[in-house]
N, CA and C atoms as a LAMMPS dump frame, in Angstrom:
ITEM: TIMESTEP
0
ITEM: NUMBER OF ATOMS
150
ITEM: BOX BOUNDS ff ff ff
-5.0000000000000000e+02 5.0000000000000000e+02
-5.0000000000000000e+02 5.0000000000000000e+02
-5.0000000000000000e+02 5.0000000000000000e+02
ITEM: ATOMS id mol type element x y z
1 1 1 N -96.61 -37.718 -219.316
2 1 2 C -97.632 -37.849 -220.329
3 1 3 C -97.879 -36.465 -220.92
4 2 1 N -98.132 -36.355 -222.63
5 2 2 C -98.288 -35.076 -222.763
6 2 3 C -99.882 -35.02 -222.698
7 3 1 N -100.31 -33.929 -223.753
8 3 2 C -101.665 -33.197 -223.855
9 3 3 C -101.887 -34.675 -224.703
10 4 1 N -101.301 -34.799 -225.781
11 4 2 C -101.879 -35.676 -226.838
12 4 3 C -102.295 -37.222 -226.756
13 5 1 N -101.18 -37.735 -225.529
14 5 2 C -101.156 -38.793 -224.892
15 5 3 C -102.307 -39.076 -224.096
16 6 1 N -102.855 -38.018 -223.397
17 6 2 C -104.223 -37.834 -222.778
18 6 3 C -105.564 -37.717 -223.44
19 7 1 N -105.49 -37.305 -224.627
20 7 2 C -106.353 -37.142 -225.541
21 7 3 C -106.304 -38.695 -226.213
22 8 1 N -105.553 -39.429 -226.48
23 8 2 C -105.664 -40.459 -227.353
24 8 3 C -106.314 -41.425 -226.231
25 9 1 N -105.401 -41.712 -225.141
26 9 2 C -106.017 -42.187 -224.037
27 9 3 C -107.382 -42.364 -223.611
28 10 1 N -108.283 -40.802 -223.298
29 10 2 C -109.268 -40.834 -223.308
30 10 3 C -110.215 -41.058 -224.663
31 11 1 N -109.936 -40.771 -225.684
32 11 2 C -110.778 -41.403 -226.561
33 11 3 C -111.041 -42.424 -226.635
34 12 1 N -110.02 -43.658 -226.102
35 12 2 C -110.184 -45.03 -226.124
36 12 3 C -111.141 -45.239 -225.323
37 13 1 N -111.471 -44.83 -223.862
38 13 2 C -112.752 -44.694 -222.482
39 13 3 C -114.155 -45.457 -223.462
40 14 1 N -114.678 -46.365 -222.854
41 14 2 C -115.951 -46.344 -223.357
42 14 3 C -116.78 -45.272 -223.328
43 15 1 N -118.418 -45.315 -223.686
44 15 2 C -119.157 -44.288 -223.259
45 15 3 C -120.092 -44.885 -222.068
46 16 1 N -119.931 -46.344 -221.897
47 16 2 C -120.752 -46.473 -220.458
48 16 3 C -120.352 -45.729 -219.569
49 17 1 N -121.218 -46.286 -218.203
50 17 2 C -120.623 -45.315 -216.918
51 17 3 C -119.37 -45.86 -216.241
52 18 1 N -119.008 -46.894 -216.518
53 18 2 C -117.26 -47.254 -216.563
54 18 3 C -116.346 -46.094 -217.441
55 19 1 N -116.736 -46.408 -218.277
56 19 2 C -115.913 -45.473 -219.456
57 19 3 C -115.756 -43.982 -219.169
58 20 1 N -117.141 -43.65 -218.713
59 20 2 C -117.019 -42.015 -218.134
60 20 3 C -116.416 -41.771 -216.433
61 21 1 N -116.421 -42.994 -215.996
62 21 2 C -115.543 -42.597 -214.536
63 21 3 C -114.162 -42.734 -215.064
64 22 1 N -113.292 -43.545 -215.943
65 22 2 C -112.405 -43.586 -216.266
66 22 3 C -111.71 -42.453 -216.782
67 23 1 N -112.643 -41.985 -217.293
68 23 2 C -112.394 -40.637 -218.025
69 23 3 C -111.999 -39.15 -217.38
70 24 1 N -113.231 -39.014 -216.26
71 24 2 C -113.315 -38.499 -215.334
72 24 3 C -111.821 -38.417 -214.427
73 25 1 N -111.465 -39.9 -213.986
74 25 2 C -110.422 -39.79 -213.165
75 25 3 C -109.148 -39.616 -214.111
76 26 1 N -109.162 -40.143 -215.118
77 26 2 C -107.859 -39.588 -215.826
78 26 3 C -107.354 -38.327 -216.075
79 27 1 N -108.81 -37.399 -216.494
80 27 2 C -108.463 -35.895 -216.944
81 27 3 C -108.512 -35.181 -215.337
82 28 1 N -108.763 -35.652 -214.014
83 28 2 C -108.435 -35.228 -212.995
84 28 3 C -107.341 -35.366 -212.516
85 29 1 N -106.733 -36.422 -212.856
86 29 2 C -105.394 -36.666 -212.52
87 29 3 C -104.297 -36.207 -213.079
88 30 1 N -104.695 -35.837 -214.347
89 30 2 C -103.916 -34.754 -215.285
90 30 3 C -103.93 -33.627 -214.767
91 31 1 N -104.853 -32.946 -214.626
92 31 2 C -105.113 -31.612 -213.923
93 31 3 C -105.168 -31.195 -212.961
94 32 1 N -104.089 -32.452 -211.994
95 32 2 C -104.065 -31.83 -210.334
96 32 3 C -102.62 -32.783 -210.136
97 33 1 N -102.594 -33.424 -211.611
98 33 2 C -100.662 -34.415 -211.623
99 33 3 C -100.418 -34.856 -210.017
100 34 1 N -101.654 -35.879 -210
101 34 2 C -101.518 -36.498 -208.682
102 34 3 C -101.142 -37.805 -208.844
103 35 1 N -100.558 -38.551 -208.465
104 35 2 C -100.174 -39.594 -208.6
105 35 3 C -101.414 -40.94 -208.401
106 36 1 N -101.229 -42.038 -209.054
107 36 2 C -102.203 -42.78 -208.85
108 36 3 C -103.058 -43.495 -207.554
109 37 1 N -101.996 -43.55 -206.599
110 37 2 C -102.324 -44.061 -205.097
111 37 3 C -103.365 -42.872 -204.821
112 38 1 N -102.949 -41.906 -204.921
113 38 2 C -103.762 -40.953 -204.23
114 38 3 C -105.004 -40.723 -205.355
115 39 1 N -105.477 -41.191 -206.568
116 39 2 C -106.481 -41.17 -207.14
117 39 3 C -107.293 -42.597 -206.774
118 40 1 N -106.532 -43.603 -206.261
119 40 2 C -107.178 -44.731 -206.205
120 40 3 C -107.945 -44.777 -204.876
121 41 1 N -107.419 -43.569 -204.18
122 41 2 C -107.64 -43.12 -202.555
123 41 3 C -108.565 -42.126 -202.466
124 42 1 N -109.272 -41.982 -203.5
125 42 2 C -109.967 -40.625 -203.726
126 42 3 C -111.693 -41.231 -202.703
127 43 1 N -112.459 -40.467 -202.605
128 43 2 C -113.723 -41.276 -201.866
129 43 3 C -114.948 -40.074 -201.953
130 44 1 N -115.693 -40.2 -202.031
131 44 2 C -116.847 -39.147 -202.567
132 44 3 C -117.089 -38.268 -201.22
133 45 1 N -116.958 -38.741 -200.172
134 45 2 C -116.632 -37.693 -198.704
135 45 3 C -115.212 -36.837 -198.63
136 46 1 N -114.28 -37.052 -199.546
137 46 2 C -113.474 -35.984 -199.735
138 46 3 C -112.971 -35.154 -200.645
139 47 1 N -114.762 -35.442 -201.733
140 47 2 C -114.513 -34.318 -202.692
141 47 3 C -115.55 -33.171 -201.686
142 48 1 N -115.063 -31.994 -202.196
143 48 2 C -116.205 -30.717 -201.041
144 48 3 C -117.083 -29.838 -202.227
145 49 1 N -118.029 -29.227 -201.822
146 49 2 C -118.733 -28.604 -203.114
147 49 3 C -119.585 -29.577 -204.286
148 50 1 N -119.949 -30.358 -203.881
149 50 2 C -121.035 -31.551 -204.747
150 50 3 C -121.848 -31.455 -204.217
């Protein structure tokens, strides 16, 4: 996926709070190019620093 592909992508996101977790996990997953299992595996006890 490029930069632009991500950008069009997320513009589509609603602005509810669906839309902004979607968002959230997409531009994280871009920026750490983790694969989806391991974003779908993600859990609020193994983010650190919140």
């Amino acid at each position: 996926m490029l930069l632009d592909d991500l950008r069009l992508i997320v513009g589509k996101c609603d602005t509810d709070i669906f839309g902004l977790r979607d968002r959230a996990m997409l531009l994280l997953g871009f920026a750490i190019t983790v694969r989806r299992a391991k974003l779908a595996g993600l859990r609020l006890q193994n983010i650190t620093g919140c």
